[in-house]
N, C-alpha and C positions, 0 to 999 in steps of 0.2 A: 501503550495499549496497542495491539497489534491484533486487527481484526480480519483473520483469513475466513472470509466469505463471502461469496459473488455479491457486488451493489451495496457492500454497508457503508458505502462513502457516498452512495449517489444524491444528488442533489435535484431538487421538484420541489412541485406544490407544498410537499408534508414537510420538506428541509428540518423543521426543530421537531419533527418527532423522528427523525436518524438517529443510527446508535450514536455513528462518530461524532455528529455535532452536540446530540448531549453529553455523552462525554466529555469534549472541552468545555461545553457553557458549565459541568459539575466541574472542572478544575485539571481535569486530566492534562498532563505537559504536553505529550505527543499522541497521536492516533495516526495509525495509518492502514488507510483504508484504499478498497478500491472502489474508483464510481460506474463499473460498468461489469460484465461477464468476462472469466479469463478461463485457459482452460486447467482441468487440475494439476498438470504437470507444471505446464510455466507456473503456477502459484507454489507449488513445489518447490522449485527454483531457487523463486526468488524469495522464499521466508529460509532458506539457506541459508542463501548468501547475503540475507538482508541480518542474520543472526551472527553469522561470521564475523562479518563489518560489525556490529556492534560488540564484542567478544573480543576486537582490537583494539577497542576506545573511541572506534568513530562515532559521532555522535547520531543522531536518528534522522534527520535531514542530509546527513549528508552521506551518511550509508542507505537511506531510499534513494535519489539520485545516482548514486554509481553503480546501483543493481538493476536501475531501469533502465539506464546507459547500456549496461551488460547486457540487459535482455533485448533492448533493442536492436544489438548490433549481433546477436543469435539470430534472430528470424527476421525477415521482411513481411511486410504488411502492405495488403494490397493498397490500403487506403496511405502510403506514404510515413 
């Protein structure tokens, strides 16, 4: 389950009422979500190349990892 939408991964007070975590507690294999604001392009991006990677056989953790690698080394960020 690939959920492109600002904060459906965030975590707080409500935690089990988030999409992604009910999703896994109902059985879901993978979710991947984001837990904060990104802007629409880099989300763009990265459900590309996050599709790409899986379309080769990479599996879902480790085509999210090489696409945050990727996007990280696109832009700097003030916060490091």
């Amino acid at each position: 389950m690939v959920l492109n939408a600002c904060q459906s991964g965030a975590l707080g007070e409500q935690m089990m009422r988030r999409v992604a975590t009910r999703l896994l507690r109902e059985g879901t294999a993978s979710v991947v979500a984001m837990g904060y604001s990104v802007y629409a392009v880099a989300a763009a991006e990265f459900m590309a190349a996050l599709y790409e990677a899986l379309f080769e056989g990479i599996d879902v953790a480790g085509a999210v990892t090489a696409r945050r690698l990727r996007q990280a080394n696109l832009r700097s960020s003030p916060k490091g």
